[in-house]
N, C-alpha and C positions, 0 to 999 in steps of 0.2 A: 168432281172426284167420285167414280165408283168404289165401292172397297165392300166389299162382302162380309166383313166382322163389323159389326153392328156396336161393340165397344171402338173402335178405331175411327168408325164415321161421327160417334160422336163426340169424340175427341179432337179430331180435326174439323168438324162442321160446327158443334157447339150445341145447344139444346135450344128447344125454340120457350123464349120463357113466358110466355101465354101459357102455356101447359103449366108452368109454376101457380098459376094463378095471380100473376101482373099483368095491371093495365098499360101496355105500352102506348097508346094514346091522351093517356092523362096529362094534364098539364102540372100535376104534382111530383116534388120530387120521389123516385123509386126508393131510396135507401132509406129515407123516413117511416117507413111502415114494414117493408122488409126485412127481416128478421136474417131469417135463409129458406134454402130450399127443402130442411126436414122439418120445420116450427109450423106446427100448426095457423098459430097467431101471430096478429100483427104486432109490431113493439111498438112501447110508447118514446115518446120523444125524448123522454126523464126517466134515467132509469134509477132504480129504487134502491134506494142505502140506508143507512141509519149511523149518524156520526157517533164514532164513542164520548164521552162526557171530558174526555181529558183536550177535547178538540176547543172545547168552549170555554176550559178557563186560562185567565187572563196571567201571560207571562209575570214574573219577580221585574220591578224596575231596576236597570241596570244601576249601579251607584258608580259614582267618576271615583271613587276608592279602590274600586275593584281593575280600572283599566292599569294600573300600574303590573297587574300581575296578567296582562295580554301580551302575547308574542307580536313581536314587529309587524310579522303579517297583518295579524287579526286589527291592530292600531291601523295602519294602511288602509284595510278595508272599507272601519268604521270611515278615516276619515272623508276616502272618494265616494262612497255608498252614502252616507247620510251629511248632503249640502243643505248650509241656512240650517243645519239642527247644531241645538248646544251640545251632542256628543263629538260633532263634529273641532269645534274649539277647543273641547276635554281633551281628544287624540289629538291634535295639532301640537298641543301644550305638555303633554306627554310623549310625542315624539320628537319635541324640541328639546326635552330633558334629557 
């Protein structure tokens, strides 16, 4: 392809990404350290967060008092969702009522 506008050729041709600074000979994968083509740095594999606190405490235990006042759905759910668990019994037994 000739094409004289030097945006158009590289649009249809593609950029050569050696010039990016990738080894295309590596036997490692590219996306693992590649970032993009404006990022100085390399990324790491784990990117960085920090859970908020409300992440790590531990749910209210459900009371079988309380499934009386679940919608049909929600009874359904528990009972195909949680097999071999005693909630499982609770909605059976509540949806038999």
């Amino acid at each position: 392809i000739r094409m004289t506008d030097a945006d158009r050729n590289a649009l249809a041709l593609g950029s050569d990404l050696t010039s990016l600074g990738l080894n295309l000979n590596s036997s490692d994968s590219l996306y693992s350290t590649f970032a993009s083509p404006w990022s100085e740095n390399a990324t790491s594999r784990e990117p960085q967060y920090q859970l908020p606190m409300c992440y790590y405490m531990q749910p209210p235990a459900l009371k079988t008092g309380h499934l009386s006042k679940f919608q049909l759905e929600t009874l359904f759910y528990i009972f195909y969702a949680l097999p071999q668990d005693v909630l499982q019994a609770y909605a059976a037994q509540e949806l038999y009522a």
